[in-house]
C-alpha positions, -999 to +999 in steps of 0.1 A: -785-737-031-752-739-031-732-738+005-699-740+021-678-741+051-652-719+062-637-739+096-614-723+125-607-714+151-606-675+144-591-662+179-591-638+166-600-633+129-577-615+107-578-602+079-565-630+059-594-648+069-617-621+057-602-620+028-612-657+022-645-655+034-650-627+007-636-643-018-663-680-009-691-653-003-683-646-042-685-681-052-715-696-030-751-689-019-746-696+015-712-692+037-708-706+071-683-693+094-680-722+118-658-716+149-646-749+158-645-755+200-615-771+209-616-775+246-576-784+246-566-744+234-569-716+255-578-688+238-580-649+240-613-646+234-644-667+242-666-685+218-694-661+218-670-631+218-654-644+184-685-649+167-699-613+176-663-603+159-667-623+130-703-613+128-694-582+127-666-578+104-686-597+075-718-580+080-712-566+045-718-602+030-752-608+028-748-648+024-721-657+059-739-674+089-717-674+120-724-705+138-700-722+171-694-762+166-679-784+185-668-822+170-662-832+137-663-809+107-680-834+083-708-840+110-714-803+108-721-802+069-741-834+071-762-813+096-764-784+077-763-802+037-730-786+032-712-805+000-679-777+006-651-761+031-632-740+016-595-734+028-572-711+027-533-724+019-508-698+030-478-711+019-465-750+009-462-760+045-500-759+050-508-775+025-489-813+038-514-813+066-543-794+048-547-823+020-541-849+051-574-836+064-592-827+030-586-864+022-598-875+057-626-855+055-638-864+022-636-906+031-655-902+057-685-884+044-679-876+009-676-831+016-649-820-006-621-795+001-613-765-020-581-749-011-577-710-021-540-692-023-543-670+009-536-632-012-499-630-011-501-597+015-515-623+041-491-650+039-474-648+070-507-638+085-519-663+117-542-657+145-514-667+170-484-644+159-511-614+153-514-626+196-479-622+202-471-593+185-502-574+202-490-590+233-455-570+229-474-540+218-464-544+184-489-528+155-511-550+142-535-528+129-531-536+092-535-571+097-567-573+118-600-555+113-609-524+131-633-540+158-612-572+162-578-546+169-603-525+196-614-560+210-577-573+212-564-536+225-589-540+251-586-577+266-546-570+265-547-541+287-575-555+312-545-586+313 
C-alpha cells in the first residue's frame, strides 16, 4: 500500500491545501492529514476543532485519515510505515526552507519529500493572512471551504 503525509498546521485549512490533499489522494492509497501541535503558536482554532474541519472538508476522499501529532514528522511515518510527505511549494521563497527540511527529514530516517506546485489561483493563499483578512472582515469566502468560512465567521464574532 502505498501512503503519505500531508503535514501542518491547518489553522485553518484553505483551500490551497485541499487542493493538495486531492491532488496526493490521486496519487496514493492512503493519505494522512497530520496536524502538527506546536505548543509555541497560538491558534484560532483548537486541535480537535481543526481536525473535525479537515475531516470534514475531505470527506469526499475515500483514502485521507485525519490524525493530531505532536514531535517530529519522520517519527510519525516510522509509526505509521509512511515512505512520503508530500508538500506543497507556493512560490520560490518556500521552497529555500522546504528542501532545508525535506533534506533534514530524509537523513534522519530515510522518508522522502515530494514537493507539488500549489495551483497557481492559490499562491498567495496562507492560513495566517486568510486570519487577518477575516479578522478585518474582509471576504475570504473563495479561498476557504464552506464549513471552515462558517467556523471562522463564528469564532470571530464570539471574539
Amino acid at each position: 500500500m502505498r501512503r503519505a503525509v500531508c503535514p501542518g498546521s491547518y489553522d485553518p485549512i484553505t483551500n490551497g491545501h485541499l487542493d493538495i490533499i486531492g491532488r496526493a489522494s490521486k496519487l496514493y492509497d492512503e493519505v494522512h492529514v497530520t496536524v502538527m501541535i506546536n505548543k509555541s503558536k497560538q491558534g484560532i482554532f483548537s486541535v480537535d476543532e481543526r481536525m473535525d474541519l479537515i475531516r470534514q472538508v475531505t470527506a469526499e476522499y475515500g483514502n485521507v485519515h485525519v490524525e493530531a501529532f505532536h514531535g517530529l514528522l519522520v517519527d510519525y511515518c516510522k509509526q505509521h510505515d509512511i515512505p512520503a510527505i508530500v508538500k506543497g511549494l507556493r512560490a520560490v521563497s518556500d521552497f529555500d526552507y522546504e528542501l532545508q527540511m525535506a533534506q533534514m527529514n530524509n537523513g534522519l530516517s530515510g522518508v522522502e519529500t515530494l514537493f507539488v506546485p500549489t495551483n497557481p489561483t492559490y499562491s498567495f493563499l496562507s492560513s495566517s493572512l486568510v486570519k487577518e483578512v477575516a479578522a478585518w472582515g474582509g471576504d475570504v469566502s473563495h479561498l476557504v471551504p464552506e464549513p471552515v468560512l462558517a467556523a471562522l465567521s463564528e469564532r470571530l464574532r464570539s471574539r
